[in-house]
FIBADO-777327 format. One record per residue: residue in three letters; x, y, z of N, C-alpha, C in turn. Coordinates in Angstrom, 1 decimal. Example, Ala and Ser with C-alpha at 12.3 -4.5 7.8 and 13.67 -1.06 7.14 Angstrom:
# FIBADO-777327
+--------+--------+--------+--------+--------+--------+--------+--------+--------+--------+
| lummar |    n.u |    n.v |    n.w |   ca.u |   ca.v |   ca.w |    c.u |    c.v |    c.w |
+--------+--------+--------+--------+--------+--------+--------+--------+--------+--------+
|    ALA |   13.2 |   -5.7 |    7.8 |   12.3 |   -4.5 |    7.8 |   13.2 |   -3.3 |    7.8 |
|    SER |   12.8 |   -2.2 |    7.1 |   13.7 |   -1.1 |    7.1 |   12.9 |    0.0 |    7.9 |
+--------+--------+--------+--------+--------+--------+--------+--------+--------+--------+
***
This chain:
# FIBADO-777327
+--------+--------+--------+--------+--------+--------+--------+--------+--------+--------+
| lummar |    n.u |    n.v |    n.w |   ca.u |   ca.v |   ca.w |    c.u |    c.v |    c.w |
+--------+--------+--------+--------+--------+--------+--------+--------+--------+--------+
|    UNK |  110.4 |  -77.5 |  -18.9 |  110.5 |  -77.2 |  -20.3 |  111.6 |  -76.3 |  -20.6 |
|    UNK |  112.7 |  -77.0 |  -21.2 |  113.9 |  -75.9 |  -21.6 |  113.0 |  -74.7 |  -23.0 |
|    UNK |  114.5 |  -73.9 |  -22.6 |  114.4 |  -72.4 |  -23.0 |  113.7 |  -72.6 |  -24.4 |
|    UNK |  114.6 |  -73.8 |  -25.4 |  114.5 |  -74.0 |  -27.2 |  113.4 |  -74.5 |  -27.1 |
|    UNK |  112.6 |  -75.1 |  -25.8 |  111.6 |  -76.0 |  -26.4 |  110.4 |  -74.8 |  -26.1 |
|    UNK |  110.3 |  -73.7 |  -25.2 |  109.4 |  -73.1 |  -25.2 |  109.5 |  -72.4 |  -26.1 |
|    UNK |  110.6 |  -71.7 |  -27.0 |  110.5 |  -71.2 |  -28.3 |  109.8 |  -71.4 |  -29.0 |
|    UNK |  109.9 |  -73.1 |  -29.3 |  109.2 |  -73.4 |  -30.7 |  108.0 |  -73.7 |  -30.5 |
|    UNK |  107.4 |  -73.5 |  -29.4 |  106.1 |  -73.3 |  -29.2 |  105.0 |  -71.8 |  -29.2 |
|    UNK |  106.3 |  -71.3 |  -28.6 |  105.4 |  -69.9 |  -28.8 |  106.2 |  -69.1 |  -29.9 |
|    UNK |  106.9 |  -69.2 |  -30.6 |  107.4 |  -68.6 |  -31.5 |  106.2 |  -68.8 |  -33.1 |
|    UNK |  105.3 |  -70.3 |  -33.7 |  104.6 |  -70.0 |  -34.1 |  103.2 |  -69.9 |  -33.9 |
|    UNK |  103.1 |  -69.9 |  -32.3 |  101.9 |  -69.0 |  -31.9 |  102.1 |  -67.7 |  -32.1 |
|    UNK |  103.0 |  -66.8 |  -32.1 |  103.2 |  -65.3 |  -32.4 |  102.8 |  -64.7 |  -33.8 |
|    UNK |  103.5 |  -66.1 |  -34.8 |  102.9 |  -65.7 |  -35.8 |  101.3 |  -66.1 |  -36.4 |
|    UNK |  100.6 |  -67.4 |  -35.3 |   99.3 |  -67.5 |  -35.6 |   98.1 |  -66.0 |  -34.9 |
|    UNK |   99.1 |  -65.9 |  -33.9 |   97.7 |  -64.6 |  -33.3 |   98.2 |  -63.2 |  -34.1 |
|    UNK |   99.3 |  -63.0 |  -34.8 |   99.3 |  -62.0 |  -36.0 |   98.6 |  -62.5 |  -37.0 |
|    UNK |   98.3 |  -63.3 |  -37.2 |   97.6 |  -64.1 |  -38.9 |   96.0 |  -63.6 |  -38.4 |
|    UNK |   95.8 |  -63.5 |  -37.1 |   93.9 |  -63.9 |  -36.6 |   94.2 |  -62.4 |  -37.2 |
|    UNK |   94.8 |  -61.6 |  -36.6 |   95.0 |  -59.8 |  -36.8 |   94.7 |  -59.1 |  -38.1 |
|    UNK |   95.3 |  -60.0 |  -39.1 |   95.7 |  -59.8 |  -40.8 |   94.3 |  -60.6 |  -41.1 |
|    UNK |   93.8 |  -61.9 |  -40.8 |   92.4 |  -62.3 |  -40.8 |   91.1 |  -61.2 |  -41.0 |
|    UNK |   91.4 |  -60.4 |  -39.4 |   90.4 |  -59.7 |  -39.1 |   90.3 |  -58.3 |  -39.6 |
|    UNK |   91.2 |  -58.0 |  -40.2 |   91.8 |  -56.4 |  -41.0 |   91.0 |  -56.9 |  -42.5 |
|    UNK |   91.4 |  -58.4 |  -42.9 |   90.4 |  -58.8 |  -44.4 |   89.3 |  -58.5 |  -44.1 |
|    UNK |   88.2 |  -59.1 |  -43.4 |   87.1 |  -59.3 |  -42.8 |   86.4 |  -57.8 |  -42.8 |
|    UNK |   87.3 |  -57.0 |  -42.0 |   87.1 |  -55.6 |  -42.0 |   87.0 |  -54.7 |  -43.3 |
|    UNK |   88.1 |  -55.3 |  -44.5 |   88.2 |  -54.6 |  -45.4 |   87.1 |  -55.3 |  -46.5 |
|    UNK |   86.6 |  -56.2 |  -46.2 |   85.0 |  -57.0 |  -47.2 |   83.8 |  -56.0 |  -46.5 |
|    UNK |   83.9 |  -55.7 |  -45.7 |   82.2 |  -55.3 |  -45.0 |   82.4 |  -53.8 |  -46.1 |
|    UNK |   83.9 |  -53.5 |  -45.8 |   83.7 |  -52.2 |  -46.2 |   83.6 |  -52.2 |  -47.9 |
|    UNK |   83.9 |  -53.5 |  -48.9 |   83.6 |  -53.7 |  -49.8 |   82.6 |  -53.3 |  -50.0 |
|    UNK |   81.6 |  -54.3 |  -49.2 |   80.3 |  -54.2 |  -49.3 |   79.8 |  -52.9 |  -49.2 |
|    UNK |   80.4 |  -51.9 |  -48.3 |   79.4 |  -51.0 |  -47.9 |   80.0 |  -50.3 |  -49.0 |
|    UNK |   81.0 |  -49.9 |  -49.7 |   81.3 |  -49.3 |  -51.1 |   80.6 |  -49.6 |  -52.6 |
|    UNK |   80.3 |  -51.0 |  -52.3 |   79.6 |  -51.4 |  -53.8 |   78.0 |  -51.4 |  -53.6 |
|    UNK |   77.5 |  -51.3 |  -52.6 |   76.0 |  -50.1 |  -52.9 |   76.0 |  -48.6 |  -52.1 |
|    UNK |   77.2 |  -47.6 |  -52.7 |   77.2 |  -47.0 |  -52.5 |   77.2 |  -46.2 |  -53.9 |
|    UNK |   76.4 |  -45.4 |  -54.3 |   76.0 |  -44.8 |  -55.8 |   77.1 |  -43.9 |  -56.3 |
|    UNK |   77.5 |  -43.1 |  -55.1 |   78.8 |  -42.5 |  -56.0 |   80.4 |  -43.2 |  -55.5 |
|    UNK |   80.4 |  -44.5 |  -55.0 |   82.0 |  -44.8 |  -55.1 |   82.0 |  -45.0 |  -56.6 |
|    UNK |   83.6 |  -44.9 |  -57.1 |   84.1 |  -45.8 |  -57.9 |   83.9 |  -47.2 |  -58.3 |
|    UNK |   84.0 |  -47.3 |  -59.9 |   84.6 |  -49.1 |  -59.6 |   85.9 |  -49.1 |  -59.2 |
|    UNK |   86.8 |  -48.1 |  -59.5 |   88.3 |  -48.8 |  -59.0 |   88.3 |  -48.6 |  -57.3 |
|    UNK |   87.9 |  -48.2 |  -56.6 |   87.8 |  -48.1 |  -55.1 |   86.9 |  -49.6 |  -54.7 |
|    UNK |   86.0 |  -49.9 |  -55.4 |   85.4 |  -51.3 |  -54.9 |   86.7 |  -52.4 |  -55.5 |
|    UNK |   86.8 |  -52.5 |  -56.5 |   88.3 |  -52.6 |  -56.9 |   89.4 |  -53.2 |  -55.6 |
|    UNK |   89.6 |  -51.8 |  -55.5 |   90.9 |  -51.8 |  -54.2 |   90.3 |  -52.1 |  -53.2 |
|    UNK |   88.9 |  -52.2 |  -52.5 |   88.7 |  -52.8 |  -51.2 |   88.7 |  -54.3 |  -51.3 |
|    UNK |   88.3 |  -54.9 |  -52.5 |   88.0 |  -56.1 |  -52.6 |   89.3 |  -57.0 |  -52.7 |
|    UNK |   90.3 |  -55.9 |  -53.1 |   92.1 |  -56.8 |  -53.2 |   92.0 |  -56.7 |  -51.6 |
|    UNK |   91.9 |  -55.8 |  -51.0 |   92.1 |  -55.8 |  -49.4 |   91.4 |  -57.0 |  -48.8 |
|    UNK |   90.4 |  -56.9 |  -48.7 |   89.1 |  -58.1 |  -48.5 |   90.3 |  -59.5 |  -49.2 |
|    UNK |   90.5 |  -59.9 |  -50.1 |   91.1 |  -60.9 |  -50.2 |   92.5 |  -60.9 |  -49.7 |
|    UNK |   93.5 |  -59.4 |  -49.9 |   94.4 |  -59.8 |  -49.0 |   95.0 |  -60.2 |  -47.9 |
|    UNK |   94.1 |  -59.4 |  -47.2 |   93.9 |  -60.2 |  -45.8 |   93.4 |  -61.6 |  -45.2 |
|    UNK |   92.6 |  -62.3 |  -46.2 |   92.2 |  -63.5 |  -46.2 |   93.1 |  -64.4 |  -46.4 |
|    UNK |   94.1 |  -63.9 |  -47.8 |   94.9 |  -64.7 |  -48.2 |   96.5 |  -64.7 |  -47.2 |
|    UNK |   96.7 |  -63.6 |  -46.9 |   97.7 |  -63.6 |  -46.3 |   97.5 |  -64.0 |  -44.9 |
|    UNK |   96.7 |  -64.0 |  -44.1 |   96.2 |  -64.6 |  -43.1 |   96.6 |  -65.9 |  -43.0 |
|    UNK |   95.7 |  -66.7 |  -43.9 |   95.8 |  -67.8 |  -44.1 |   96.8 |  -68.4 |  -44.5 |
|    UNK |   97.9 |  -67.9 |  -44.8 |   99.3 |  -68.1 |  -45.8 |  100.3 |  -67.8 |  -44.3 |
|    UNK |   99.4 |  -67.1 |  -43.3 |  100.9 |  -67.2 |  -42.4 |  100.2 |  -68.2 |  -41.0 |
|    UNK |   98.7 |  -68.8 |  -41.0 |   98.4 |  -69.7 |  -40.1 |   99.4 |  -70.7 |  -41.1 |
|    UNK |   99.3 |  -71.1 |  -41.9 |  100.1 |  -72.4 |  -42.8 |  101.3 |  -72.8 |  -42.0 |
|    UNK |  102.0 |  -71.4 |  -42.5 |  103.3 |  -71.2 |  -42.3 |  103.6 |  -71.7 |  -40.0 |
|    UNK |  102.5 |  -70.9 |  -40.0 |  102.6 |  -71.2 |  -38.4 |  102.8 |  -72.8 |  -37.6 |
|    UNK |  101.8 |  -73.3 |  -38.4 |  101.4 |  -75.2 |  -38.2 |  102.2 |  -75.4 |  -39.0 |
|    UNK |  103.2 |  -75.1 |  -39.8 |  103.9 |  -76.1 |  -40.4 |  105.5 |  -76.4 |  -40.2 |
|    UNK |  105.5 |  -75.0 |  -38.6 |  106.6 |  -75.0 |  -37.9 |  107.5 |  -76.0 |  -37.1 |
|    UNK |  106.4 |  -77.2 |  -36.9 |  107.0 |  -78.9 |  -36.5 |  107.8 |  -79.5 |  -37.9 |
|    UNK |  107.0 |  -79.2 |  -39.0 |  107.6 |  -80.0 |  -40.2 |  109.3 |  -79.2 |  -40.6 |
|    UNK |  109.0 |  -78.1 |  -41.1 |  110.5 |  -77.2 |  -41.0 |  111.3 |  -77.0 |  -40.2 |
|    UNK |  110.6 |  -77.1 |  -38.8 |  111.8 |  -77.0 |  -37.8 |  113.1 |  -76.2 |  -37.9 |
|    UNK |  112.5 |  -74.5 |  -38.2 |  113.6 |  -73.8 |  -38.4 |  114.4 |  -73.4 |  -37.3 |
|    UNK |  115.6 |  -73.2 |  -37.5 |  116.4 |  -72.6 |  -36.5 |  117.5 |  -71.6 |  -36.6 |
|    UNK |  117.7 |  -70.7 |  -35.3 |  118.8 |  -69.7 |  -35.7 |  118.4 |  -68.7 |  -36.4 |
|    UNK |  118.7 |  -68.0 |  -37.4 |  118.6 |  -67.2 |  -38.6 |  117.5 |  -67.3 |  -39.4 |
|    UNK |  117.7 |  -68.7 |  -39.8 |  116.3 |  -69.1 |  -40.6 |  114.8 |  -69.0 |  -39.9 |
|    UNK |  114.7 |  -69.1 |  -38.9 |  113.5 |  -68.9 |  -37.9 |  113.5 |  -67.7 |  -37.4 |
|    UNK |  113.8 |  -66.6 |  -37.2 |  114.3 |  -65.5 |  -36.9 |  113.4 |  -65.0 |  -38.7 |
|    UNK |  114.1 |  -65.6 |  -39.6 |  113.7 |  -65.1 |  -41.4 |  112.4 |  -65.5 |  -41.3 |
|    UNK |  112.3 |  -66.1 |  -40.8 |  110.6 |  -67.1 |  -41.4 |  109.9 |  -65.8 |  -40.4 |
|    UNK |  109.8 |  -66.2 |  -38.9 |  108.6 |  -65.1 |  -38.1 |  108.6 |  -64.1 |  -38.1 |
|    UNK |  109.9 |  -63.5 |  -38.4 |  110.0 |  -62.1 |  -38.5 |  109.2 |  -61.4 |  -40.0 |
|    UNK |  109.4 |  -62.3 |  -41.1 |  109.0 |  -62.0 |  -42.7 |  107.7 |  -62.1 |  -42.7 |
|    UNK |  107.3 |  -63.8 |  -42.3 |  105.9 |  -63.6 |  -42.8 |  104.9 |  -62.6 |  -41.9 |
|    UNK |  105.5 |  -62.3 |  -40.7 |  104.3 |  -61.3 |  -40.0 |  104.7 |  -59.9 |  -40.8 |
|    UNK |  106.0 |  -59.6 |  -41.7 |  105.8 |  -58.1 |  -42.1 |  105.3 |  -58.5 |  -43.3 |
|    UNK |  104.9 |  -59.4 |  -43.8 |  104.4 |  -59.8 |  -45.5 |  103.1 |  -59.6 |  -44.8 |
|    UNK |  102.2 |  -60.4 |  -44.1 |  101.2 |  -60.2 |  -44.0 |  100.6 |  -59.2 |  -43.5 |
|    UNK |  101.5 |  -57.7 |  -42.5 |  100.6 |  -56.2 |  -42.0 |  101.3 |  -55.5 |  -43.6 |
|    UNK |  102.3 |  -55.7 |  -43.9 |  102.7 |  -54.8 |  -45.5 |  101.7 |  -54.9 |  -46.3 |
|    UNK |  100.9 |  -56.2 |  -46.8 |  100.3 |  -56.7 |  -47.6 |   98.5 |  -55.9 |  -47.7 |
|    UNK |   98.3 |  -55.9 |  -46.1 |   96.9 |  -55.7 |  -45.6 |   97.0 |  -54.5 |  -46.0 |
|    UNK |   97.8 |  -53.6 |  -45.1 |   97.8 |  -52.2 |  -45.1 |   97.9 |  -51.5 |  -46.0 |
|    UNK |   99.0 |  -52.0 |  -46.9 |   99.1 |  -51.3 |  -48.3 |   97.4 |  -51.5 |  -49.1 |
|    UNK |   96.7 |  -52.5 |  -49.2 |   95.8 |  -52.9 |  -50.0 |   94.8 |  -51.9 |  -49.1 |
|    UNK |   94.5 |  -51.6 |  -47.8 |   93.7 |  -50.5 |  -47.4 |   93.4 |  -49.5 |  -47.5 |
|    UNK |   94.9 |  -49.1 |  -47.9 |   95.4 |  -47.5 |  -47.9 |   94.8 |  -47.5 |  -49.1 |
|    UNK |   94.8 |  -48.0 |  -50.6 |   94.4 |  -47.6 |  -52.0 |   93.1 |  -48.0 |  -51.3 |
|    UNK |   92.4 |  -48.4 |  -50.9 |   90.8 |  -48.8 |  -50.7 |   90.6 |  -46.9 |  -50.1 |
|    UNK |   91.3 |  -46.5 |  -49.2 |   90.9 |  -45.3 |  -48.6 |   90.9 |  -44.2 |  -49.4 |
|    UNK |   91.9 |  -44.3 |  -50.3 |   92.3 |  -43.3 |  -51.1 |   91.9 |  -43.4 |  -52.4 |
|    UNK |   91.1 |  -44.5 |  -53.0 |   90.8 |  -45.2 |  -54.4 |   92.4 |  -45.1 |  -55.3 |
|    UNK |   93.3 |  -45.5 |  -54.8 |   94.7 |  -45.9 |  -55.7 |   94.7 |  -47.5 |  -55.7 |
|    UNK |   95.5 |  -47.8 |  -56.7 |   95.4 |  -48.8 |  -56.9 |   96.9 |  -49.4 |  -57.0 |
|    UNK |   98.2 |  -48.6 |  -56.7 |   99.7 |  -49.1 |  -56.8 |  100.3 |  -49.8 |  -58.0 |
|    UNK |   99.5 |  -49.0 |  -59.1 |  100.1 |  -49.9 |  -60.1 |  102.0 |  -49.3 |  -60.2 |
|    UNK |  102.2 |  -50.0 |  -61.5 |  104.0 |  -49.5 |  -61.5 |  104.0 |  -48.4 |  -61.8 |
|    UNK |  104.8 |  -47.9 |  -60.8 |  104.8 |  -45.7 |  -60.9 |  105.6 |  -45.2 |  -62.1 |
|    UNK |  104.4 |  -44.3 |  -62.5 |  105.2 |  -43.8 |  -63.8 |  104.5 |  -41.9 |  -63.3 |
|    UNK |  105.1 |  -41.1 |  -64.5 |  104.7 |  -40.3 |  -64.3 |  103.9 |  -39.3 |  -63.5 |
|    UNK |  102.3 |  -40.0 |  -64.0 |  101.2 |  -39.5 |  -64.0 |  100.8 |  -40.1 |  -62.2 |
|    UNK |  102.0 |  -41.0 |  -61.8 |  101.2 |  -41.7 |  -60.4 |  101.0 |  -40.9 |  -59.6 |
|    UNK |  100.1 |  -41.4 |  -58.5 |   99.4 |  -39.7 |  -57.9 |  100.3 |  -40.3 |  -56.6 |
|    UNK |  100.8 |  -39.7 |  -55.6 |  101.3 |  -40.0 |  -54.2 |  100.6 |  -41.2 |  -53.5 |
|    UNK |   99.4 |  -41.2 |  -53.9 |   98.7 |  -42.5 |  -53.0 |   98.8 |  -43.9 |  -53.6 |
|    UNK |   99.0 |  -43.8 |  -55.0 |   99.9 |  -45.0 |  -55.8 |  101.0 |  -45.4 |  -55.3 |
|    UNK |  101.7 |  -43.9 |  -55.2 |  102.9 |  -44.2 |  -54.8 |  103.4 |  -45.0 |  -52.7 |
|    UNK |  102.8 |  -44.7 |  -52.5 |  102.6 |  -45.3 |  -51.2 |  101.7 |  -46.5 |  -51.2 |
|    UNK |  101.0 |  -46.7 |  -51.7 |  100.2 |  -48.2 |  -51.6 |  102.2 |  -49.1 |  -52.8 |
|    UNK |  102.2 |  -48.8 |  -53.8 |  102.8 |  -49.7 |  -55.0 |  104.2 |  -49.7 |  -53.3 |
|    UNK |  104.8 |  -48.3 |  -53.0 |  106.4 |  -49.0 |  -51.8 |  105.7 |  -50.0 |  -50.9 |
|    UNK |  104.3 |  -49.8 |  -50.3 |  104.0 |  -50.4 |  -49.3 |  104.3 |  -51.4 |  -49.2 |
|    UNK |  103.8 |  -52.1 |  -50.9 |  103.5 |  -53.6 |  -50.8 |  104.7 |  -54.2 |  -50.7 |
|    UNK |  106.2 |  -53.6 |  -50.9 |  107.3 |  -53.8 |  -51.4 |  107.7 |  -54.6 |  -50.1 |
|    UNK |  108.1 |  -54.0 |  -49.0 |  108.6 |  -54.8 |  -47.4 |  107.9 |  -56.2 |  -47.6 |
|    UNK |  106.6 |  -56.5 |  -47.7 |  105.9 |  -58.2 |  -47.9 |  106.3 |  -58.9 |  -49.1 |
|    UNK |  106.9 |  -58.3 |  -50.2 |  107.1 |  -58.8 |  -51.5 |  108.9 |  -59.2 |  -51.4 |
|    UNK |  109.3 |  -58.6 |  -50.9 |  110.8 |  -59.1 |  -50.5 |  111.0 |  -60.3 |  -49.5 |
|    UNK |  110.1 |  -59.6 |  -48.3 |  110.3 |  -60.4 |  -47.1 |  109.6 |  -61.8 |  -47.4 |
|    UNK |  108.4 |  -62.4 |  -48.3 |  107.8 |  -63.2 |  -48.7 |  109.0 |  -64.4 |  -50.0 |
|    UNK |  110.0 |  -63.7 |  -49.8 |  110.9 |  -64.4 |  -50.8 |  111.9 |  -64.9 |  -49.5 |
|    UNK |  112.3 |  -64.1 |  -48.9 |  113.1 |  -64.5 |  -47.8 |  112.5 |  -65.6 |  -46.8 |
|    UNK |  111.3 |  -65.4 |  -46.7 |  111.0 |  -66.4 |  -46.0 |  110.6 |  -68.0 |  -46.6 |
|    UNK |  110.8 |  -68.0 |  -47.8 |  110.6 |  -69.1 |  -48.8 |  112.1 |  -69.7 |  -48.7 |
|    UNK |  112.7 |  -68.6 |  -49.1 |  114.4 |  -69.6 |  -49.3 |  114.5 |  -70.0 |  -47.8 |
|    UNK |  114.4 |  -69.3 |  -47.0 |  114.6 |  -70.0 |  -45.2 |  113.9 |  -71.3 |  -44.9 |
|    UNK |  112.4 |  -71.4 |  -45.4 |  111.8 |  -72.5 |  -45.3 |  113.0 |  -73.9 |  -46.1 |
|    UNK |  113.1 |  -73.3 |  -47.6 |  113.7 |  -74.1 |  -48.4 |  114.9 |  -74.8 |  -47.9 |
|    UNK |  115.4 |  -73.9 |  -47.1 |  116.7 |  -74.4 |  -46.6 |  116.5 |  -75.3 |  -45.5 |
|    UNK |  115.6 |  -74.8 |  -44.6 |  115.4 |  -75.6 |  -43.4 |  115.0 |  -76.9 |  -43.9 |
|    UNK |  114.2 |  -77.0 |  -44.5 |  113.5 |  -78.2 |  -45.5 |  114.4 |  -78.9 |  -45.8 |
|    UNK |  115.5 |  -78.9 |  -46.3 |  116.8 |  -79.4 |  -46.9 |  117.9 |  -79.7 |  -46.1 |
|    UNK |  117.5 |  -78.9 |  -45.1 |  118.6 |  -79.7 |  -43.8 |  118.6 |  -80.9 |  -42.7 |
|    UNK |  119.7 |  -81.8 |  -42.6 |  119.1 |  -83.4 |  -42.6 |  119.5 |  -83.2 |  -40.8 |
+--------+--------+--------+--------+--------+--------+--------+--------+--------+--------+
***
């Protein structure tokens, strides 16, 4: 088996056993839902913010196994493959972790204004690296998609 062809085999396995990771951080971040919403003195906004976590992680998980199995159909290469593995594994730990951090801290990242407390402020940059890199790795797909 040449060098390109072991690549494209383990290059989206790398990104499917980071997705089980971002999976199992969701998973982690629902129990802790749960253990917040019969808990008598949390917040609602801290059940709130675990519950974005709990789906974050589900969603992004599952948004980068996609991306992983659908690496026969795109067949990226060079730059674009490089954009695709590299993005969606920092979209999917930016994504988790930012949504955990407001779950630990009951912030919620909305758009920083004034009154935002530091832990806004670090959950709202967090999300920022997965919300860029999730664009980059769209146009990379797009392109690859488009090349004959």
């Amino acid at each position: 088996m040449s060098n390109k062809q072991s690549d494209n085999l383990n290059n989206p396995r790398q990104i499917a056993f980071h997705a089980v990771i971002v999976l199992a951080l969701g998973m982690v971040s629902g129990f802790i839902w749960g253990s917040v919403m019969a808990d008598p003195v949390a917040t609602t906004t801290q059940a709130a913010a675990w519950r974005l976590a709990h789906i974050e992680g589900f969603a992004n998980g599952v948004l980068m196994l996609g991306i992983a199995l659908s690496y026969a159909l795109v067949q990226p290469t060079g730059r674009a493959e490089k954009i695709i593995r590299y993005g969606i594994i920092i979209t999917g730990y930016s994504n988790i972790i930012a949504s955990m951090y407001g779950g630990i801290f009951d912030a919620r990242g909305l758009m920083p204004n004034p009154e935002s407390s530091i832990h806004d402020l670090v959950v709202f940059y967090g999300f920022m690296p997965g919300v860029i890199a999730i664009f980059l790795v769209l146009g990379a797909m797009a392109i690859s998609l488009r090349r004959k």
